[in-house]
N, C-alpha and C positions, 0 to 999 in steps of 0.2 A: 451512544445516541439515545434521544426519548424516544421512545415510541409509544403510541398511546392505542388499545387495541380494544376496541367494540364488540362485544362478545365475546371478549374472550375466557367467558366460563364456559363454550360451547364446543362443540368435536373440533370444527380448524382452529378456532381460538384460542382454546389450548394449545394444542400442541403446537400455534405458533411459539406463544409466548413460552414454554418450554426451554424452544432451540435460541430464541431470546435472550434468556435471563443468563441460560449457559454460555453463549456468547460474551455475557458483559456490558447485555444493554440495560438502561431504564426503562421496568416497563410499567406501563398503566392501564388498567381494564375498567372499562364500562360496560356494565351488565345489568339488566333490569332479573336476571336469573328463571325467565317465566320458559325458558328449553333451556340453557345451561346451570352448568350446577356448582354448586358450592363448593364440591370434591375436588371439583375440576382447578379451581382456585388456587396459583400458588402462593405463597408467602410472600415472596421475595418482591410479589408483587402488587405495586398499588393499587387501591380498588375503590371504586365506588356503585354503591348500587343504584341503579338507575336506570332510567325507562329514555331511548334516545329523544321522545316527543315531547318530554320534561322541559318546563320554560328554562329549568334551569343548566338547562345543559350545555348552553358557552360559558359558563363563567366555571363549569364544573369541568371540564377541558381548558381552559384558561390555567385553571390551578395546580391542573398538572404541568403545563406547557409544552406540550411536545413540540418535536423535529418533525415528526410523520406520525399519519395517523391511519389505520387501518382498520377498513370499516367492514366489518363482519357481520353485527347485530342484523338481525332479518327476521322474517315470517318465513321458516323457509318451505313450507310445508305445500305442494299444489292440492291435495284433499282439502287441506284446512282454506284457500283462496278459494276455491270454490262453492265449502260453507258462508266464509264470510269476507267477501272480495273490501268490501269497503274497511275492511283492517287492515287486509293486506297491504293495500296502496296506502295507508296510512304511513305503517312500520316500511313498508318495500321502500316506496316512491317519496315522500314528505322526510320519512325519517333519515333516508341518504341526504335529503337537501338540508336537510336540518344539522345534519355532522359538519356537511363542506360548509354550511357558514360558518359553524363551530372552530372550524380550522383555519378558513380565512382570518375570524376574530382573534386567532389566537398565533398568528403568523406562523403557521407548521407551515415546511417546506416543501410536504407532496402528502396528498393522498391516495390509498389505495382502495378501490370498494369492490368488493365482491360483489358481480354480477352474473351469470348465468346460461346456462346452452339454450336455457326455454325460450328468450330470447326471440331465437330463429322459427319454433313451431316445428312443423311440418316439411322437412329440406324436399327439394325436388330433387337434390343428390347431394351427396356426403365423400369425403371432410368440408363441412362449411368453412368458408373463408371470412372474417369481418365483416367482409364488403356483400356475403349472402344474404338476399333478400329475408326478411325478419315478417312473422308471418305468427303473434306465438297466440295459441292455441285455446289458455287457459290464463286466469286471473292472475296469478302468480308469472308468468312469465310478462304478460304485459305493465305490472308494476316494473319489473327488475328492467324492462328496457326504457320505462321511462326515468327512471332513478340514473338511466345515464347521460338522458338528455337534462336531465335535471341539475343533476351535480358539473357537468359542462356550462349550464346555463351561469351556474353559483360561481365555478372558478377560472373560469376560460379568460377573463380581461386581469387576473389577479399572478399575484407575484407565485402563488402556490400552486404544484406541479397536480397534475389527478391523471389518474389514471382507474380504469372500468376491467378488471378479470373476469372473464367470461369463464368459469370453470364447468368443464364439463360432471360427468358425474363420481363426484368424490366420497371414497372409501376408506376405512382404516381403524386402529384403536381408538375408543373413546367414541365414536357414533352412535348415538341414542335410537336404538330398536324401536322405541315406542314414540317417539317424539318427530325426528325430521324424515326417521323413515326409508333411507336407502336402500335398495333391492339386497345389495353386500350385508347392510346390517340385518336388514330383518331376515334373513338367511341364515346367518349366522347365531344368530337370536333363536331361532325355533329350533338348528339344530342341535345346540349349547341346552336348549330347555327340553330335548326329548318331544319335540313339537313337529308337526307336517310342515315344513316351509310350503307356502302357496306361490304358485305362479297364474301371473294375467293374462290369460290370453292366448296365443300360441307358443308362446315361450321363444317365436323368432326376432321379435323388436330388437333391435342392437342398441347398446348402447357404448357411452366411451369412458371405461372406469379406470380414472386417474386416481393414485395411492395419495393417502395426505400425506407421508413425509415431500412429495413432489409438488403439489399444493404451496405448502410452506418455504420450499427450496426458492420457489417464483417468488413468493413473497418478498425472503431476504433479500434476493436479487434485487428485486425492484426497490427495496430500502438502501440498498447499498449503491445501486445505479446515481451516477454523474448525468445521464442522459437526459432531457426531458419528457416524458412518456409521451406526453399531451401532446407533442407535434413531433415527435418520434420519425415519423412516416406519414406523408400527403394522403388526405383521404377525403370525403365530400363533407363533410365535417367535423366541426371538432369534438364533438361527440363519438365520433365514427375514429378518429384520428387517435381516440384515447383509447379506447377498445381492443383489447387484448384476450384471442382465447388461448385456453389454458388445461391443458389436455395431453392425450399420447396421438391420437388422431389414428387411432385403431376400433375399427367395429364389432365387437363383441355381444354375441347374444343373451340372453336369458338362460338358454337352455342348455348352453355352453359353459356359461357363468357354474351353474346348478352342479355340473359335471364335476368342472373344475373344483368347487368346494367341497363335492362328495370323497372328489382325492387327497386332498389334501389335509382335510380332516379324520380320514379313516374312515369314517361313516357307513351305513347302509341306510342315508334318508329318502324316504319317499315323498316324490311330491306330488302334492294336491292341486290340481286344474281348478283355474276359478274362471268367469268369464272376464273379459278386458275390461281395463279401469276409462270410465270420462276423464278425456284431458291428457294420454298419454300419447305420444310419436311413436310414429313405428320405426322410425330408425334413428342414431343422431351420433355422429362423430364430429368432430373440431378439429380443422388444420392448425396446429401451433406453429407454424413458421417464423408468422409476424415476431412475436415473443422469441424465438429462437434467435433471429435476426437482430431484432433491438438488446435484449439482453442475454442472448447467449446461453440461454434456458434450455433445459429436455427436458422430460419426464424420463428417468432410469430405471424406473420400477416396475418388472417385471408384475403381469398379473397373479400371477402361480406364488410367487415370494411376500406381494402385496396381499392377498388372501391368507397364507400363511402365519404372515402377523399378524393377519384381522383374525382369524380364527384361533389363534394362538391368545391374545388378549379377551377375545369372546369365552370361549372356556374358560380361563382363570377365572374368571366371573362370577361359572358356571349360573352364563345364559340370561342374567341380570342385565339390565337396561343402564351399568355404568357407577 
């Protein structure tokens, strides 16, 4: 199969196109490379460098011609949407509409865009369900929720299937410490560098850290799926109908997280109290049902095993950003 994949010089983008290429598929990456990296790039795979807001970016997806296409490319950063919001929505919101016509024009048979927990904001209770009221907090989450009524708007009368992943919060080898910033990476980052990892706040905020091998499993699934995502399952829209989270739908704290990592790496790191960050929830888990239901998905990755790899690849590093 083609598959054509939108950042993929970036932490999931790789490692999608990885289990890809080893598979046997054709793959294609679109990458402007401004958070993914050149390292990250593999051979095997076709590349074009490129920014997704690029006029010429149907005819440069055209050329590839994919099956499916898998839209990863983002701003994924909430510090940096609150620096400069009117990018965000640019790259978030315009630039997912900008791919599904890309796809439409280029008759791929489904697409997949990664979207987001932030989404939701502030849950009045957890595991959210799809159909949880969406509330989200800060710049970055409100792009990613409109980038799904977006790309609904773009392919909901079309012959091309789309589907919207709501991933909760995603961990694992190849995550940029410095760049998109996960509480796992920069953790692992400061302890890898002999550095205080900092924590926000009370260190009690949960949140829901899904391994990227598990990430990526949802992915091929949904490449692989016969189903049609996009009306999968009745919902008040088709936006809402396409909407898929994507998670272990486990609450895990900061301070637990911290714990966990200090074991697993041997360590004795100390961590440093900061005050809380602007723009953060204090709690946020994702029911994956829906997904489990439509494609027969879990997430299998133990958090203790999933840190282990991460901290396992973070050292080799030794504490480098990748």
């Amino acid at each position: 199969m083609r598959v054509l994949v939108t950042g993929g010089a970036g932490f999931i983008g790789s490692n999608l196109c990885a289990v890809l290429l080893d598979a046997g598929h054709e793959v294609g990456v679109i990458d402007d490379l401004s958070t993914g990296k050149a390292a990250n790039l593999d051979e095997r795979a076709w590349f074009r460098h490129l920014d997704i807001l690029d006029l010429s970016l149907e005819s440069v997806v055209a050329e590839f011609g994919p099956e499916v296409i898998v839209h990863l490319a983002a701003q994924p950063s909430v510090a940096a949407s609150l620096k400069d919001p009117s990018r965000d929505w640019a790259v978030n919101a315009e630039g997912t509409a900008a791919v599904g016509r890309a796809a439409l024009a280029a008759g791929a048979r489904r697409m997949i865009s990664a979207s987001s927990a932030a989404v939701y904001g502030e849950p009045v209770s957890v595991p959210l369900r799809e159909s949880s009221p969406k509330s989200p907090v800060n710049p970055y989450g409100r792009s990613k929720l409109a980038a799904e009524g977006m790309l609904a708007d773009t392919l909901s009368e079309s012959d091309t299937d789309f589907a919207s992943f709501r991933f909760s919060n995603v961990y694992g080898p190849r995550q940029d410490a410095l760049g998109e910033g996960g509480v796992v990476a920069l953790f692992c980052h400061a302890v890898a560098s002999g550095a205080a990892p900092e924590i926000f706040g009370t260190g009690e905020q949960t949140r829901d850290f899904v391994f990227v091998g598990d990430i990526v499993s949802a992915i091929v699934a949904a490449i692989d799926s016969d189903t049609r995502l996009a009306s999968a399952l009745p919902a008040d829209s088709v936006a809402a109908a396409a909407a898929y989270n994507v998670s272990t739908g486990i609450e895990t704290t900061v301070n637990d997280l911290a714990a966990a990592l200090i074991d697993v790496s041997g360590t004795r790191s100390e961590f440093v109290r900061q005050p809380a960050r602007d723009g953060d929830v204090d709690r946020s888990a994702l029911d994956p049902s829906k997904i489990a239901d439509v494609l027969e998905w879990r997430a299998d990755t133990p958090l203790r095993d999933g840190l282990a790899e991460t901290w396992e690849w973070f050292s080799a590093s030794n504490g480098s950003d990748g």
